[in-house]
C-alpha positions as CSV (number, residue, x, y, z in Angstrom):
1,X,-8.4,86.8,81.7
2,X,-6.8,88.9,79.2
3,X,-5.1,90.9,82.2
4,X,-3.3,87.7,83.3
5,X,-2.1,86.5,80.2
6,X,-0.3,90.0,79.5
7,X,1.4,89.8,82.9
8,X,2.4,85.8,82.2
9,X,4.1,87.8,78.8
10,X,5.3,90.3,80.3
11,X,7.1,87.6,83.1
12,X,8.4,85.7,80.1
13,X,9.9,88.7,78.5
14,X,11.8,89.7,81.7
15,X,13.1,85.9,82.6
16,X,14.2,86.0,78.9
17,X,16.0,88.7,79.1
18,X,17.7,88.2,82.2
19,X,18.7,84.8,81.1
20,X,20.0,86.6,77.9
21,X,21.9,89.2,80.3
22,X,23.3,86.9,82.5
23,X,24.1,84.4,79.8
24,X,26.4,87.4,77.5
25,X,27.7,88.3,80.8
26,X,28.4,84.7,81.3
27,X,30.2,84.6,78.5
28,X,32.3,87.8,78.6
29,X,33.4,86.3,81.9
30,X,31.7,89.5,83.4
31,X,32.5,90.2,87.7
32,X,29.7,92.0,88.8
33,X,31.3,92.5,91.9
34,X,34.5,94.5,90.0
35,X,38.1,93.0,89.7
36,X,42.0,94.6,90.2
37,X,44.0,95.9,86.7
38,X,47.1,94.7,85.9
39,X,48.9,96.5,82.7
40,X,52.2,95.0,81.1
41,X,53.8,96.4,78.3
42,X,55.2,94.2,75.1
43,X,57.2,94.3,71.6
44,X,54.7,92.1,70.4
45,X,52.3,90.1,71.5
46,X,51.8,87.4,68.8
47,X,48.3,85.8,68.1
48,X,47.2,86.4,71.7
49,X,43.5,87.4,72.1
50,X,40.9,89.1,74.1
51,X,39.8,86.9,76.7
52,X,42.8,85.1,77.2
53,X,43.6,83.3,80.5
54,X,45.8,85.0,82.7
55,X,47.8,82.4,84.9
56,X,49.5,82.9,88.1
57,X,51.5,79.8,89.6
58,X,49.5,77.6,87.2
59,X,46.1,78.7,88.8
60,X,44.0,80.9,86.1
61,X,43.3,84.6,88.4
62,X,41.9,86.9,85.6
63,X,42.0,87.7,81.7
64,X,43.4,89.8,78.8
65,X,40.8,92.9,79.2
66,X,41.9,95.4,76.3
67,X,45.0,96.0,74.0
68,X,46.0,99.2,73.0
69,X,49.2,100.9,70.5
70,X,51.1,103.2,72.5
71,X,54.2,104.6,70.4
72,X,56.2,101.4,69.4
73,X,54.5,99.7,71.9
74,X,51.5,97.2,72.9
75,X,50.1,97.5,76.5
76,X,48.1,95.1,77.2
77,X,45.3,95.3,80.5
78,X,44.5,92.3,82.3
79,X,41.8,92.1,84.9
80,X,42.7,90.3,88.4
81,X,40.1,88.3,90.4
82,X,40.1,89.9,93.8
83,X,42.3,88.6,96.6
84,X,44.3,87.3,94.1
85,X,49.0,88.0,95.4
86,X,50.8,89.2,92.9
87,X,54.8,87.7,92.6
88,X,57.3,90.4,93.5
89,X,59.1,91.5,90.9
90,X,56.4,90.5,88.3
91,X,57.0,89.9,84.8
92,X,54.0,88.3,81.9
93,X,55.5,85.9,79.5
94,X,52.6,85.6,76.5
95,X,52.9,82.2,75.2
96,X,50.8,79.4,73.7
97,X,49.1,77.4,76.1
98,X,47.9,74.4,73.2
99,X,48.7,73.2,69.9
100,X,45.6,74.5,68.6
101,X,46.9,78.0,69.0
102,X,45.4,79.0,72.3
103,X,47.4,81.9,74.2
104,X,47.5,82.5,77.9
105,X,49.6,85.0,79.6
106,X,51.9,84.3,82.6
107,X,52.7,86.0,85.8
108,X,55.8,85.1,87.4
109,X,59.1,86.6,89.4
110,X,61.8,87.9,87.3
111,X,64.3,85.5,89.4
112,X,62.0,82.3,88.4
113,X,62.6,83.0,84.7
114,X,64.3,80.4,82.6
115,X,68.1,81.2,81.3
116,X,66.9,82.7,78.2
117,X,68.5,85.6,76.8
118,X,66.2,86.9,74.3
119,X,63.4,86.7,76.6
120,X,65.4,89.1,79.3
121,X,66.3,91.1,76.8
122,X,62.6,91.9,76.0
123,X,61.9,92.6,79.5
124,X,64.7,94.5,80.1
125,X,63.8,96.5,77.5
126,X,60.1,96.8,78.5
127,X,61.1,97.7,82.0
128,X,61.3,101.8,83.0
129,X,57.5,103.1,83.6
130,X,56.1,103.0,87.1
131,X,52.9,100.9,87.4
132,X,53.8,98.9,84.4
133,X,54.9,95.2,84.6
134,X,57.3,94.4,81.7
135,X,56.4,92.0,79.2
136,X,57.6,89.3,77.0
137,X,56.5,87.0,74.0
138,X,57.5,83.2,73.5
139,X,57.6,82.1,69.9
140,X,54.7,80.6,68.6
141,X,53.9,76.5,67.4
142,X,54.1,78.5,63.7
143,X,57.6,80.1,64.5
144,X,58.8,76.9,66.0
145,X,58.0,74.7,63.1
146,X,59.4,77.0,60.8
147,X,63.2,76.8,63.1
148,X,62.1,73.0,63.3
149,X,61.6,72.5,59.3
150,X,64.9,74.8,58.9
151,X,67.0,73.2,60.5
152,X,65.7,69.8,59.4
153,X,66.4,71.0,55.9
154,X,70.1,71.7,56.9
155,X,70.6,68.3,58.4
156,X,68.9,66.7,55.4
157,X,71.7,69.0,53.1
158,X,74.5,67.8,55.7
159,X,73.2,64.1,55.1
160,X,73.6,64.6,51.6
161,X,77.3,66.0,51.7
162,X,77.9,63.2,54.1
163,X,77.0,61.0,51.6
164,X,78.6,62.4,48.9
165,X,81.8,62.7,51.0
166,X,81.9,58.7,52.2
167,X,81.8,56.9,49.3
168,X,83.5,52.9,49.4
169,X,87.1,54.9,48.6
170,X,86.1,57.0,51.6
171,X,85.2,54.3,53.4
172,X,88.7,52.3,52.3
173,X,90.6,55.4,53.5
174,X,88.9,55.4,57.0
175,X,89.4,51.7,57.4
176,X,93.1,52.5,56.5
177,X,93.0,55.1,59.1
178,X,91.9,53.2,61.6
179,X,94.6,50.5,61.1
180,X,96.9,52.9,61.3
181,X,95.3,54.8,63.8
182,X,95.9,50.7,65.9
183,X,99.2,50.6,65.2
184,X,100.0,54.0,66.1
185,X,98.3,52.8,69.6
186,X,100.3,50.0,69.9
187,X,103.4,52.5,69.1
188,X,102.3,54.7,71.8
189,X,101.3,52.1,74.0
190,X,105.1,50.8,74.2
191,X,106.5,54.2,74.8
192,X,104.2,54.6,77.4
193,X,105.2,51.7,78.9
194,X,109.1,52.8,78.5
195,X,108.3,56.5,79.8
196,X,106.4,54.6,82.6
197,X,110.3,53.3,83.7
198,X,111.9,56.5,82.6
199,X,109.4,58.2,84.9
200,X,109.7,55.8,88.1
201,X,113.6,56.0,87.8
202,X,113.0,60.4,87.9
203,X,110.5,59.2,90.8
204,X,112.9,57.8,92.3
205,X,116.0,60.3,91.8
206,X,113.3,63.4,93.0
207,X,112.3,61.4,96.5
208,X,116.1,61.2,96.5
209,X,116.2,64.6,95.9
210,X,113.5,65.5,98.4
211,X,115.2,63.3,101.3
212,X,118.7,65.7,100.6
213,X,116.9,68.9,100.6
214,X,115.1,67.6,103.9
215,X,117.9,66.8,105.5
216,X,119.4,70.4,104.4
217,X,116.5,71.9,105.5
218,X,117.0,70.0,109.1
219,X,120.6,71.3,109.4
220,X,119.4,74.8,108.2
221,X,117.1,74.8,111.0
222,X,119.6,73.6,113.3
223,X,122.0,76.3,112.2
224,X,119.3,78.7,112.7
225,X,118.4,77.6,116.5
226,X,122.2,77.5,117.0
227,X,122.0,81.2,115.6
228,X,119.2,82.6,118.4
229,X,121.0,80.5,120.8
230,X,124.0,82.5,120.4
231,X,121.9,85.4,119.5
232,X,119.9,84.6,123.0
233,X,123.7,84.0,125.2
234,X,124.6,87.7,123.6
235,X,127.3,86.1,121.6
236,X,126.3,88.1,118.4
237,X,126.5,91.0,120.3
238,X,130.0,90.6,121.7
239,X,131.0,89.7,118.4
240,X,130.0,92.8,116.8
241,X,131.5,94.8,119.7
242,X,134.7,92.9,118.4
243,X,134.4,93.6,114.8
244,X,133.4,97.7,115.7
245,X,136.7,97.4,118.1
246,X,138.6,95.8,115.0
247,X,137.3,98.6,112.5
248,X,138.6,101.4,115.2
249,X,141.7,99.6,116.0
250,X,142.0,99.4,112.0
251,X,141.6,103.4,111.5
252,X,144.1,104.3,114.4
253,X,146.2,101.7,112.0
254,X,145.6,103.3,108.9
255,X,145.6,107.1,110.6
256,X,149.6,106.0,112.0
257,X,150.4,105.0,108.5
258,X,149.4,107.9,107.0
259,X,151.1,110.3,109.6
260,X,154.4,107.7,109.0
261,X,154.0,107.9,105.6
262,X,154.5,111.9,106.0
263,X,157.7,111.2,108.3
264,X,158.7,109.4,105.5
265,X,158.3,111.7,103.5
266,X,160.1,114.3,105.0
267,X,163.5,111.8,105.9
268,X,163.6,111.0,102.2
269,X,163.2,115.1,101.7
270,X,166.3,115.1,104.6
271,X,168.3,112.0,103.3
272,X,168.5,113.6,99.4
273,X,169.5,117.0,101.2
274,X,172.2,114.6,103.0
275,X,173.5,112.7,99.9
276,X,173.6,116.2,97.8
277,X,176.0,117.8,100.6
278,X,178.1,114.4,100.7
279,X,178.7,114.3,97.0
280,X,179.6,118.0,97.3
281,X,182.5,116.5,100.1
282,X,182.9,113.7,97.8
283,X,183.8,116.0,94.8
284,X,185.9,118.3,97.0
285,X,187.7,115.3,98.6
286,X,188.4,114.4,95.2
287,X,189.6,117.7,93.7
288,X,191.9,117.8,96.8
289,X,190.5,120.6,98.3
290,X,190.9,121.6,101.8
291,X,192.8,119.3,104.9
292,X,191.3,116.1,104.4
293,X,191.8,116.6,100.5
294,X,195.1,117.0,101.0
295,X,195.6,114.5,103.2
296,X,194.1,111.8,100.5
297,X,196.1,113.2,98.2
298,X,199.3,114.2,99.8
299,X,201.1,110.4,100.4
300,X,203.9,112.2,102.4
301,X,201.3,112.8,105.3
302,X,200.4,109.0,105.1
303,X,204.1,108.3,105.5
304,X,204.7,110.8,108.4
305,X,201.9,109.3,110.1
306,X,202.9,105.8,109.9
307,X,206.1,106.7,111.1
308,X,204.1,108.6,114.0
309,X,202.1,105.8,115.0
310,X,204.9,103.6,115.1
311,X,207.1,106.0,117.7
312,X,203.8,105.8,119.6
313,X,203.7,102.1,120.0
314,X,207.3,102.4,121.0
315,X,206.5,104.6,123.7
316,X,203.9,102.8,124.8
317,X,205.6,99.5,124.7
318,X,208.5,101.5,127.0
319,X,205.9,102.6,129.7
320,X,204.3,99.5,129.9
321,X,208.2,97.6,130.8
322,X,209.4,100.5,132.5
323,X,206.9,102.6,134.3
324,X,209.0,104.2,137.2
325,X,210.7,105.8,134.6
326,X,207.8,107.8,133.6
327,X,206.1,107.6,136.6
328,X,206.4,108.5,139.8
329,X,203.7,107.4,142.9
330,X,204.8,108.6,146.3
331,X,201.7,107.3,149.1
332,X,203.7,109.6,151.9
């Protein structure tokens, strides 16, 4: 009896102790059966804890294992749940998962990441070892009601200059400018309405302007098709033929002138020599130097040969009314 009742201890003992295993294990979300590592390095990983949910595509696969200071550095091992894809290109955002200050951490592609520059900053900084995913930490419910209160202290200033600034003369003055600000409309409005004309009358000159400049684009074209026809027919051709024909024609032209232009040269060289020697004549002539000289100068010889010229007609005048006298024919 006694020997039965120590084994129905015993018994007890070991299912209590079991249950107490299994429950701790329970508890520390133990796998007996072993799990993959994941380690990702931070700045800072806020008020996350041990234990806390990792999440990949919004289905829980593992949990913060162990934390550890390395140089400036937290890095920060996860364990995976077996069979469990990892993104490519993984990144772990640490952020709060409920108000009541839970943490999970994140895994997700680089290229799924919102466009937040402070948080690709931090992973950009994180990035560099081999086997380490880079990390980076959202702001917390704490840090965000802190910005939240902030910022609702500097509208609640600007309200206060805002009321400070529109008082009823502030309030006169904007009424003021909004009357005038109307009026102005209406100004505007009529010189829109005059610009309006102004600029259908230019509408009208440009499509004016466009039909010319068509039409001289049309007889530009048709000058040019008149061109390749010409250039086609060899027209050009024989009309540059012409003008190199000209342009030799011109330097045979231009060579002739300059060879006359020598000739010339020399005549005037021959015509002073001429007019030197005749005003040496003309100076002798003068002076009454040799036969001729004298003969200008000498009015006896004029005489004499008057009288000479007259016997001569004489003479002549007999032989013409008597030419027997002077001569004789004889045929036999």
């Amino acid at each position: 009896m006694k020997r039965g009742s120590d084994f129905i201890v015993g018994a007890v003992m070991l299912g209590v102790t079991a249950a107490i295993v299994a429950a701790t294990l329970w508890l520390k979300e133990t796998d007996i059966r072993g799990r993959d590592e994941l380690v990702a390095r931070f700045r800072d990983v806020g008020n996350a804890r041990i234990g806390a949910p990792l999440v990949i595509r919004g289905v829980r696969s593992g949990r913060l294992q162990r934390m550890e200071l390395v140089d400036s550095w937290v890095h920060v091992r996860f364990s995976l749940d077996r069979d469990v894809a990892v993104p490519r290109d993984p990144v772990v955002i640490l952020n709060e998962s409920s108000v009541f200050g839970e943490w999970q951490a994140t895994v997700t592609e680089r290229s799924a990441l919102p466009r937040d520059w402070d948080v690709r900053h931090e992973l950009d900084e994180a990035a560099g070892l081999s086997g380490i995913v880079p990390g980076a930490t959202l702001p917390d419910m704490a840090q965000l009601t802190a910005v939240a209160a902030r910022i609702a202290g500097d509208v609640a200033s600007l309200a206060d200059r805002v009321d400070t600034a529109f008082d009823v003369a502030a309030a006169r003055e904007m009424r003021a400018s909004i009357k005038n600000f109307a009026q102005m409309s209406s100004v505007l409005s009529d010189a829109a309405r005059t610009q309006s004309v102004n600029l259908g009358e230019a509408a009208r000159d440009v499509r004016s302007g466009v039909r010319s400049l068509l039409a001289a684009s049309d007889r530009v074209r048709d000058v040019a098709a008149r061109f390749d026809s010409s250039t086609s027919r060899g027209e050009v051709r024989h009309i540059v033929q012409d003008a190199a024909e000209a342009a030799r024609q011109l330097r045979e032209a231009s060579s002739r002138i300059l060879r006359l232009s020598g000739q010339l040269d020399t005549a005037q060289a021959t015509l002073v020599s001429v007019l030197a020697h005749s005003d040496s004549v003309a100076r002798r002539l003068h002076a009454g130097e040799g036969s001729l000289g004298l003969f200008l100068r000498d009015s006896s010889v004029y005489f004499q040969t008057d009288s000479l010229l007259t016997q001569l007609r004489r003479l002549v005048s007999d032989i013409q009314s008597n030419p027997r006298k002077y001569l004789r024919v004889s045929l036999f």
